[in-house]
N, C-alpha and C positions, 0 to 999 in steps of 0.2 A: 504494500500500500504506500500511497506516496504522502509524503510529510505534508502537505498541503491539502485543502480543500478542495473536491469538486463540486466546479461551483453549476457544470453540466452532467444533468443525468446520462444513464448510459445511450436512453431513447433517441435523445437531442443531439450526443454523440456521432449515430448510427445515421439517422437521421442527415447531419448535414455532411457526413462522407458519402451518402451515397447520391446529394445533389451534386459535391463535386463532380462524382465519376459520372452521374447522366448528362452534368450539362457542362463537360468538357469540350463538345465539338459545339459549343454554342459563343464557345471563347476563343480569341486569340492562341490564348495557352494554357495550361491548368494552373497558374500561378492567379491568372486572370481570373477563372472561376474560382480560387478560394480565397481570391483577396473581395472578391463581390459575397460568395455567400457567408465568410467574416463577419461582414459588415451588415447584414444582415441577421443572422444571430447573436450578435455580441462578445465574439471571443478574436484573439488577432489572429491575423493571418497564418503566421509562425502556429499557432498551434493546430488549429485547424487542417494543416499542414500535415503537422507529426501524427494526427491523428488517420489522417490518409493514407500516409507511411504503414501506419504499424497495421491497417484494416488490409492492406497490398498483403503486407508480411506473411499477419497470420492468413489472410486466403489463398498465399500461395504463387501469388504472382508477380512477387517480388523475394529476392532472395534476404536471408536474416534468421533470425529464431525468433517463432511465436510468442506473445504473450506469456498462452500455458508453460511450455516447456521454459521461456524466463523464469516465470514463479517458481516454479517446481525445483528449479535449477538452484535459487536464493535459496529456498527450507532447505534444500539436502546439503548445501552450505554452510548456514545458520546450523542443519543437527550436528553435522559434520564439526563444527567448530564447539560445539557444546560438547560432543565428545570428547575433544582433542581435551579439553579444558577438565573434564570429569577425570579421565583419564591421569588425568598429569598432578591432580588430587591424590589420587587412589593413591599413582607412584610416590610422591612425598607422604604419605597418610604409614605408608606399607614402609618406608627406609626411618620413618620417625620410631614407629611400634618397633622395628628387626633392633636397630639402636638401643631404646627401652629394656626390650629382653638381653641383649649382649650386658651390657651395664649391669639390670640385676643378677646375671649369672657368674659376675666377674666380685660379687660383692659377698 
């Protein structure tokens, strides 16, 4: 999830990429067409933009990694990294106690 507000539902999202992509041959260029329907929605151009990108992405007609397979990619990251951290617990938990027992059996 992103640190930020969305301040457009997913609807309104879907919605104005796929005015982009139908009313591309109605433009000069497709920059043409997302800086009109921008301005028309309320959001800038620039995002409106990335959001074309990443709709190209995950359908496949532009090359990148989907949405899904991003997220999925971040958790097994994030457990990955919780591991690594649990892990390296255990190990100093397990050399603190071996230490503990050497000490009482030397006394």
């Amino acid at each position: 999830m992103s640190k930020t507000t969305n301040k457009f539902s997913p609807e309104v999202r879907e919605r104005a990429v796929r005015l982009v992509l139908d009313s591309e041959g109605q433009h000069a260029s497709r920059w043409q067409a997302v800086m009109s329907i921008a301005a028309k929605i309320g959001c800038t151009p620039q995002t409106l933009n990335e959001w074309v990108r990443k709709a190209e992405v995950d359908s496949g007609r532009r090359a990148g990694i989907p949405i899904e397979m991003a997220e999925k990619m971040k958790a097994l990251e994030r457990e990955n990294r919780e591991l690594r951290q649990a892990n390296e617990i255990l190990r100093k938990a397990s050399a603190y106690f071996a230490m503990a027992e050497l000490d009482r059996r030397s006394k």
